[in-house]
DONUMI-802689 format. One line per 2 residues: their letters; for each residue x, y, z of C-alpha. Coordinates in Angstrom, 3 decimals. Example, Ala and Ser with C-alpha at 12.3 -4.5 7.8 and 13.67 -1.06 7.14 Angstrom:
// residues 2
AS) 12.300/-4.500/7.800 ~ 13.670/-1.060/7.140
This chain:
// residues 408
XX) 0.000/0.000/0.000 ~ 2.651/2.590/1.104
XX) 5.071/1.801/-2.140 ~ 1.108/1.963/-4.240
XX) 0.773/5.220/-2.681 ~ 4.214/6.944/-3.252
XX) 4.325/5.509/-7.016 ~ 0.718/7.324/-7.486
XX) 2.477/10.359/-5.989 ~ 5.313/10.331/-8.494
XX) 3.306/10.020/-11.070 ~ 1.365/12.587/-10.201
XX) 4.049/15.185/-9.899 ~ 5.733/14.185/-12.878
XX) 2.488/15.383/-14.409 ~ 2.362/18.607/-12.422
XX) 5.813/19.372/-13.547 ~ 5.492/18.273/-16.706
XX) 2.045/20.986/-17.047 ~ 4.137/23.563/-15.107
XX) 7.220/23.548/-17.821 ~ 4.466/23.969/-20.853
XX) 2.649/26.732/-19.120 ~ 5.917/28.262/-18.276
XX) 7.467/27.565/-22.255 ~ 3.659/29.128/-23.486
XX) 4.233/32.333/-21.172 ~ 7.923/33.138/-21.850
XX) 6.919/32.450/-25.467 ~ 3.763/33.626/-26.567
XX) 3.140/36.395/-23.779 ~ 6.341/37.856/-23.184
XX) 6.340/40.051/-19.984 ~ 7.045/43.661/-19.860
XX) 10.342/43.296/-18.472 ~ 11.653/40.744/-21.267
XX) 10.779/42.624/-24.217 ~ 13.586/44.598/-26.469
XX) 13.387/48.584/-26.855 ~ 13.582/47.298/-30.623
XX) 10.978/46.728/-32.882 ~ 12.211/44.208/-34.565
XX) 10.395/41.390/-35.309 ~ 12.299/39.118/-32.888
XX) 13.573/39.970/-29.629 ~ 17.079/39.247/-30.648
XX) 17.982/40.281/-26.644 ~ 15.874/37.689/-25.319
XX) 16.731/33.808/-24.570 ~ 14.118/31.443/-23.820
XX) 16.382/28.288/-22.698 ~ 18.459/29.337/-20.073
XX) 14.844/30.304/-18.159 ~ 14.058/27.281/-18.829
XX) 17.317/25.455/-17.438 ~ 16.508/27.705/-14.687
XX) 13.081/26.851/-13.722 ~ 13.361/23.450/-14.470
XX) 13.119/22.806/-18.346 ~ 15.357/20.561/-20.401
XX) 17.952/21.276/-22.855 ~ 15.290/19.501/-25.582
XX) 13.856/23.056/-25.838 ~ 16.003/25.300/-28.267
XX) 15.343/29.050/-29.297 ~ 15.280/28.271/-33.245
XX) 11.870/26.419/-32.265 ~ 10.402/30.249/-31.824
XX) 13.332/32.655/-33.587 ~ 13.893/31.543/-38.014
XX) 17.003/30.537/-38.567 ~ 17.755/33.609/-40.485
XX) 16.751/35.770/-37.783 ~ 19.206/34.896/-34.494
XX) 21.941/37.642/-33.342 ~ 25.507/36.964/-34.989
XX) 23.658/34.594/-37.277 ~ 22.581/34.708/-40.899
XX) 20.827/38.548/-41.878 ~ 17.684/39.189/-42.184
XX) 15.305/37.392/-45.321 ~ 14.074/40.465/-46.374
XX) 17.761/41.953/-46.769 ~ 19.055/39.254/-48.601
XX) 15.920/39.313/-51.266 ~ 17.066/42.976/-51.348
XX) 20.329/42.581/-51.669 ~ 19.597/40.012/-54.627
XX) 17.457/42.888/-56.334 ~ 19.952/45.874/-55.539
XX) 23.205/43.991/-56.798 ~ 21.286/42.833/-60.458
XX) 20.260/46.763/-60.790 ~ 23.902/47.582/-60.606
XX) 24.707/44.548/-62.909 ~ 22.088/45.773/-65.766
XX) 23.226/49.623/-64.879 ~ 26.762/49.328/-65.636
XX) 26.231/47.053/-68.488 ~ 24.284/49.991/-70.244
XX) 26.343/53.051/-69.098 ~ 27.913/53.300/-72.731
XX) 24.183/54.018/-73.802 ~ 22.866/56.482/-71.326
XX) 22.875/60.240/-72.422 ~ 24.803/61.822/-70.052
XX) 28.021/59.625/-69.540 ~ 30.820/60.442/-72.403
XX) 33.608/58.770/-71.233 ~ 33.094/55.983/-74.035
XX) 31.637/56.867/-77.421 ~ 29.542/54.397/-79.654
XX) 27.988/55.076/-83.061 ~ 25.454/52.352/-81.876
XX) 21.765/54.393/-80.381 ~ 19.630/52.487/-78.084
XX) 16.465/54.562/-76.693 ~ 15.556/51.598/-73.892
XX) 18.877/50.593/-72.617 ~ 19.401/55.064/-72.320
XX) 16.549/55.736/-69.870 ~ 18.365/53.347/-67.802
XX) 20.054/56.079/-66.201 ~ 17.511/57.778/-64.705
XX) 17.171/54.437/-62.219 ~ 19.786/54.846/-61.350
XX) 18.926/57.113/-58.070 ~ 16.254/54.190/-57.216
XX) 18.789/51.448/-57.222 ~ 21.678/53.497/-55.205
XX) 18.538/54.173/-52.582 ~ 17.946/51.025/-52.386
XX) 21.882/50.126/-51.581 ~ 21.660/53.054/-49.254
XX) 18.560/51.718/-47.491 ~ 19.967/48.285/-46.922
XX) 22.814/49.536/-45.586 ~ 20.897/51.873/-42.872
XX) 19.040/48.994/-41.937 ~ 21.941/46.494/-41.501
XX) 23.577/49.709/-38.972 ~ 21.034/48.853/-36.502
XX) 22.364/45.489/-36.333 ~ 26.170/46.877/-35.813
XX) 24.506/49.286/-32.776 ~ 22.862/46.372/-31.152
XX) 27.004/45.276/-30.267 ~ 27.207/48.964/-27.945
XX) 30.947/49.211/-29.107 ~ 32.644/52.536/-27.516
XX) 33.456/55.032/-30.347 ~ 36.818/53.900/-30.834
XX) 35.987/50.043/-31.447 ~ 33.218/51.175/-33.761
XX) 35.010/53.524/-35.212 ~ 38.123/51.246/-36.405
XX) 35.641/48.580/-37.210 ~ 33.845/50.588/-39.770
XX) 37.197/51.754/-40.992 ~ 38.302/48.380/-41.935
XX) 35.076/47.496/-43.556 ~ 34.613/50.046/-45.962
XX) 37.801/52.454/-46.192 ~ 40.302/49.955/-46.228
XX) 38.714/48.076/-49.197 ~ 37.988/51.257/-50.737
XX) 41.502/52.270/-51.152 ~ 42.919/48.856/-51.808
XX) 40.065/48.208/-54.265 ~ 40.636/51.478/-55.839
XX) 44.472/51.416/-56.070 ~ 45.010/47.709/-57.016
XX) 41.799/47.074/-58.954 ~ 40.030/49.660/-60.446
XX) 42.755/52.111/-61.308 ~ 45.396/49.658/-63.247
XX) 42.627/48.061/-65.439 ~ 41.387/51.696/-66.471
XX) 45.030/52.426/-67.170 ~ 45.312/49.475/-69.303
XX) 42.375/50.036/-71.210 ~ 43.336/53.912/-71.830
XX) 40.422/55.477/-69.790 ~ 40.459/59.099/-71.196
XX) 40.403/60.765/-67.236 ~ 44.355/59.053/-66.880
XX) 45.665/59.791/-69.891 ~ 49.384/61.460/-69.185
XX) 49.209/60.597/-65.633 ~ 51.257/58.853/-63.665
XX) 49.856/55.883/-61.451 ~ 50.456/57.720/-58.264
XX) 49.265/60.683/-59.296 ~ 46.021/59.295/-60.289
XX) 45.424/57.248/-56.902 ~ 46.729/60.140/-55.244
XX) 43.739/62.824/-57.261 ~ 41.268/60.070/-58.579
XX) 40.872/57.545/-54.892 ~ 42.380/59.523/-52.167
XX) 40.847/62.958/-53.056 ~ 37.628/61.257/-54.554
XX) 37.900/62.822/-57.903 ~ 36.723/60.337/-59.925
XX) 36.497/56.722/-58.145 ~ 33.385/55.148/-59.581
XX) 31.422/52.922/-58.161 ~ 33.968/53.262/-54.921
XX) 32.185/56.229/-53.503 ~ 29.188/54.060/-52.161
XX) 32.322/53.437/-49.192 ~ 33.337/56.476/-48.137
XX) 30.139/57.845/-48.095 ~ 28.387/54.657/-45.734
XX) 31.406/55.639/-43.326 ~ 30.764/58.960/-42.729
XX) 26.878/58.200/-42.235 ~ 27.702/55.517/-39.985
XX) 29.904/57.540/-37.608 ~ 27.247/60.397/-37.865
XX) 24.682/58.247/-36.907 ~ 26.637/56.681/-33.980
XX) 27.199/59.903/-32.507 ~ 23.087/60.984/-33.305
XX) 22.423/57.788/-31.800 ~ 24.572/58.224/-28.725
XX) 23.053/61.790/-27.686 ~ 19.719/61.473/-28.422
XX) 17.082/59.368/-27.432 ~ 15.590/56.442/-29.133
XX) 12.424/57.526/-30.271 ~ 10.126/58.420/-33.445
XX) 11.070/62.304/-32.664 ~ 14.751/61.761/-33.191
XX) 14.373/60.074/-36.043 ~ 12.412/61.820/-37.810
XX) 14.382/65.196/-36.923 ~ 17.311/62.825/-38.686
XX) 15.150/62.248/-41.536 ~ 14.088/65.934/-42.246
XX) 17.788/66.932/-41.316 ~ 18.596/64.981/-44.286
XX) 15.773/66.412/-46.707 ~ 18.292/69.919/-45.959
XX) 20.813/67.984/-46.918 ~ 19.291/66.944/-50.136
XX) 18.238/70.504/-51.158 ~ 21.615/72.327/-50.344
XX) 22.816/71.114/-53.782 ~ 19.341/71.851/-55.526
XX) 18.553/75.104/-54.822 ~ 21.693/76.951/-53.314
XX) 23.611/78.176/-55.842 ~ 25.700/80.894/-53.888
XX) 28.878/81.478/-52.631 ~ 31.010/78.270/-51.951
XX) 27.883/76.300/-53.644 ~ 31.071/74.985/-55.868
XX) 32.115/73.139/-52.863 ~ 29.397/70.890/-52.578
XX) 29.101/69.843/-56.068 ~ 32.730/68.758/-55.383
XX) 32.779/64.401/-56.083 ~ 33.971/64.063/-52.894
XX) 31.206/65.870/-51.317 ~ 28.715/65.683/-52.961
XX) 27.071/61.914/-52.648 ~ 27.320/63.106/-48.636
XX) 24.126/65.709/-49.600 ~ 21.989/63.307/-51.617
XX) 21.486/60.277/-50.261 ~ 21.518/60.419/-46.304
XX) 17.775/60.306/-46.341 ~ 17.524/56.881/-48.043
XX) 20.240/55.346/-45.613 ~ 17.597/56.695/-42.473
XX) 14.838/55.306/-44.111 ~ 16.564/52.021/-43.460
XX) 17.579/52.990/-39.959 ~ 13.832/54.045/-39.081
XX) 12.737/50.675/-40.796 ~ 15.086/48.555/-38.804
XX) 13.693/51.004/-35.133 ~ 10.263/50.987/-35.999
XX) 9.333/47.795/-38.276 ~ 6.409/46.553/-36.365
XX) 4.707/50.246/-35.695 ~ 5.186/50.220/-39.695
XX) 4.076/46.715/-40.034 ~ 0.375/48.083/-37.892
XX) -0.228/50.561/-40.946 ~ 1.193/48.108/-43.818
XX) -1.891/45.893/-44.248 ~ -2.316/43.787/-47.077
XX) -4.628/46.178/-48.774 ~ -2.335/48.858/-48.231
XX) 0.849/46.702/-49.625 ~ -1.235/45.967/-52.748
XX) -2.307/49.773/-53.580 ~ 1.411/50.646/-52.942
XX) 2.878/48.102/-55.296 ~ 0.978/49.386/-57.880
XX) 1.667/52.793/-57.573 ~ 5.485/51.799/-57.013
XX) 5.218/49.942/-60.657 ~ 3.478/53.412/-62.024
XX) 6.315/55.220/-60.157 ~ 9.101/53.447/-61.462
XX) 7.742/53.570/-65.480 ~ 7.412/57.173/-64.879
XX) 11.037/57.472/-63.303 ~ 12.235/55.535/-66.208
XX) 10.669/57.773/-68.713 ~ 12.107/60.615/-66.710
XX) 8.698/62.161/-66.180 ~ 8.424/64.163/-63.140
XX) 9.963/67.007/-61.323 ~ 13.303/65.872/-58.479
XX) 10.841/66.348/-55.993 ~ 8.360/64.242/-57.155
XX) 10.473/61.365/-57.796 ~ 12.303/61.869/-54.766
XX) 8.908/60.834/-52.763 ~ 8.250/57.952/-54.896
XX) 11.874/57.050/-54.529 ~ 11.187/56.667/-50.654
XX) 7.413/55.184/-51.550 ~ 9.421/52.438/-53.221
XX) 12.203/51.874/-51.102 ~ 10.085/51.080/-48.021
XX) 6.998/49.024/-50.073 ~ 9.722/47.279/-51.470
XX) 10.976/45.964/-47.517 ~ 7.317/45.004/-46.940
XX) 6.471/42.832/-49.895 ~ 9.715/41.017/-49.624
XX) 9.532/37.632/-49.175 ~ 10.448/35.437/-45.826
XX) 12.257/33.067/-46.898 ~ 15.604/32.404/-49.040
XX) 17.287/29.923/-51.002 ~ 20.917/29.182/-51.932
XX) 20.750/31.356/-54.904 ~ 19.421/34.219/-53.377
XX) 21.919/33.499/-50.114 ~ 25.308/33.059/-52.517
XX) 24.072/36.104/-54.627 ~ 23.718/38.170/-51.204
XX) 26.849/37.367/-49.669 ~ 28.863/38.189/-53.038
XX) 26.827/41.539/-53.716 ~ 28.875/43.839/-52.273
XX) 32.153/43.047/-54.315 ~ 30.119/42.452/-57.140
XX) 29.032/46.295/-57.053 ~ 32.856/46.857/-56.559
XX) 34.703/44.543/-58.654 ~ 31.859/44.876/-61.935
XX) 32.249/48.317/-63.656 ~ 36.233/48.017/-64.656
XX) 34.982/45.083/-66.172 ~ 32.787/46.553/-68.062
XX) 35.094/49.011/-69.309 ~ 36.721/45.957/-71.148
XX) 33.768/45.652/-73.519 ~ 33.322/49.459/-74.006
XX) 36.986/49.462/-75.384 ~ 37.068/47.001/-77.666
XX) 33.643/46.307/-78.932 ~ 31.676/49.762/-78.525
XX) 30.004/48.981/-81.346 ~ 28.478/45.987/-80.947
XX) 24.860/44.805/-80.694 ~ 23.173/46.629/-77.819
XX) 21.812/42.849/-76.383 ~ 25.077/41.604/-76.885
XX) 26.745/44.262/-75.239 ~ 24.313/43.696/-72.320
XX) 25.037/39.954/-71.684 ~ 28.535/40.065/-72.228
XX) 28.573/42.611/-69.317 ~ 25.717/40.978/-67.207
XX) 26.530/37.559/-67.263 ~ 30.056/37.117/-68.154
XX) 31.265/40.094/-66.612 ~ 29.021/39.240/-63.354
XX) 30.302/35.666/-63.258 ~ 33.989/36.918/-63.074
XX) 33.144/39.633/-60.506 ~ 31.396/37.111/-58.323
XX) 33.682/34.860/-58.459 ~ 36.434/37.314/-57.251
XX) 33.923/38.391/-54.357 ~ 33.330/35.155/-53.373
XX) 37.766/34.456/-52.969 ~ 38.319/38.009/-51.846
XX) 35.586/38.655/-49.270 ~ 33.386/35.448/-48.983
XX) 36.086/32.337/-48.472 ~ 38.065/33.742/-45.932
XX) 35.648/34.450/-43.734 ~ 34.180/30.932/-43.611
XX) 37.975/29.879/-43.431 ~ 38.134/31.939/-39.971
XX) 35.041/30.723/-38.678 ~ 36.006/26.818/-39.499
XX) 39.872/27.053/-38.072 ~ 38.078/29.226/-35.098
């Protein structure tokens, strides 16, 4: 009777613990307290780990966070879905864009008796696809804040991701294949004299000035970040402080207005808005996800198709297009899908050397075959010119990371 008894009361609080652990996974899970919950919006709490409460209070080790957080979505993991479908789109715009340049109305530096009305309205996408760059980029900051390195640490950081490969990209890569193929800008010039005018002083280094310009928005936006608040006020003031930005170069056209028409200044005016846009995205996504409804989504894809044909066309005043710029670039986030494949993953992590490594390549093709068929012209430079730069992204950036993180 006594050994009945204390095997009924085992099994009973086997039971009761069992019940206990469930209710406790369902609150710490579904119903997050108060105290638990991330000052980000973000989708998932990236702050927050479920299985050491668990471990605490009883649970077993059988319970793992990727049950509740995606894959792609755990800190120091793989980026966000959305970002990689974006980078995907973002890094084939600059493909087809510099595999048309030789067509587009205002860019001399090649000549070509060859005239091809579609492939020369490409140009004016061109501030929709460099938004969208910019965009990604202010979203992915939030992710670099989220480490609360002091100034120094974030500072040096950001300098060796994006200054450091902008010089050695610029001096090793993109400067001796323009001086073998003749580029008109170097002709006379010796090769220090060129880094020294064309990288270092920013007077003419391509596609390179995406770098630069990141850095100095990062570092601004650490310091914003730092002093003020975290809050819809601040950034919005950041926002409209870069909408001044923007129209310095539009409508002042006084004294010292030379200045910031400079190439080395002058991507710093126009594009700090679309890199907040990103930052406000990444701070705010679920108070933005409240108002971005399905119907909504839907109405706003259309009218970003509408915007885009009449971008391409070149209808519309710069302020105009300037608010369907930022229509696009945050419908665009929204209506991304969830999920990812291998293409979309291998295309993402290459993307960035791709935009750097791509237009000296192109230049090959606008020196020797100018005149080519148009189509041609395009899928030598899309595809075969692509291939090569992805495949030097993939050995200069990609491979020795993964090396790292196996020997690590």
């Amino acid at each position: 009777m006594v050994l009945s008894s204390l095997l009924c009361t085992r099994d009973k609080y086997l039971r009761l613990s069992k019940l206990t652990v469930q209710n406790f996974t369902h609150i710490f899970i579904d119903q997050k307290p108060k105290s638990y919950r991330s000052k980000n919006t973000m989708n998932v709490d990236k702050s927050y780990e479920v299985e050491p409460l668990l471990l605490k209070y009883g649970g077993t080790r059988r319970f793992h966070m990727s049950q509740s957080v995606p894959q792609m979505q755990k800190k120091g993991k793989t980026i966000r879905p959305e970002v990689v479908n974006l980078r995907v789109i973002a890094v084939f715009g600059v493909l087809f864009g510099h595999s048309t340049t030789i067509y587009w109305h205002n860019w001399d530096n090649y000549n070509t008796f060859v005239q091809s009305p579609i492939l020369s309205h490409v140009e004016n996408l061109g501030m929709l696809i460099l938004a969208l760059w910019m965009m990604i980029s202010g979203f992915c900051i939030g992710f670099t804040f989220e480490h609360n390195w002091s100034f120094k640490e974030f500072f040096v950081r950001r300098f060796t991701r994006l200054i450091v490969p902008y010089f050695l990209v610029g001096a090793l890569w993109m400067v001796p294949i323009r001086m073998l193929l003749h580029y008109p800008n170097y002709a006379n010039e010796s090769y220090w004299y060129i880094v020294w005018k064309y990288i270092i002083l920013d007077y003419d280094s391509g596609q390179l000035w995406f770098l630069p310009t990141v850095f100095s928005y990062s570092i601004f936006l650490w310091i914003a970040q730092k002093f003020l608040c975290t809050s819809w006020v601040r950034d919005i003031l950041l926002l409209f402080f870069g909408v001044c930005l923007l129209l310095v170069p539009i409508i002042y056209h006084g004294p010292g207005s030379s200045v910031v028409h400079m190439p080395m200044f002058s991507p710093l005016f126009y594009y700090f808005t679309f890199f907040m846009i990103g930052f406000i995205v990444y701070n705010h996504e679920n108070d933005i996800k409240r108002v971005m409804k399905a119907p909504i989504l839907f109405i706003g894809a259309i009218l970003m198709i509408i915007s885009i044909i009449f971008m391409y066309l070149g209808r519309g005043r710069i302020g105009l297009q300037l608010i369907a710029v930022w229509g696009c670039l945050i419908i665009l986030f929204f209506i991304m899908p969830h999920t990812t494949n291998r293409f979309t993953r291998a295309i993402a992590d290459v993307s960035l050397g791709v935009y750097l490594f791509h237009e000296p390549l192109a230049f090959i093709s606008y020196t020797y075959w100018p005149d080519i068929d148009p189509l041609l012209m395009v899928s030598i430079n899309f595809f075969l010119w692509g291939t090569v730069a992805s495949i030097i992204s993939y050995l200069v950036f990609v491979l020795p990371k993964r090396l790292m993180r196996k020997n690590a």
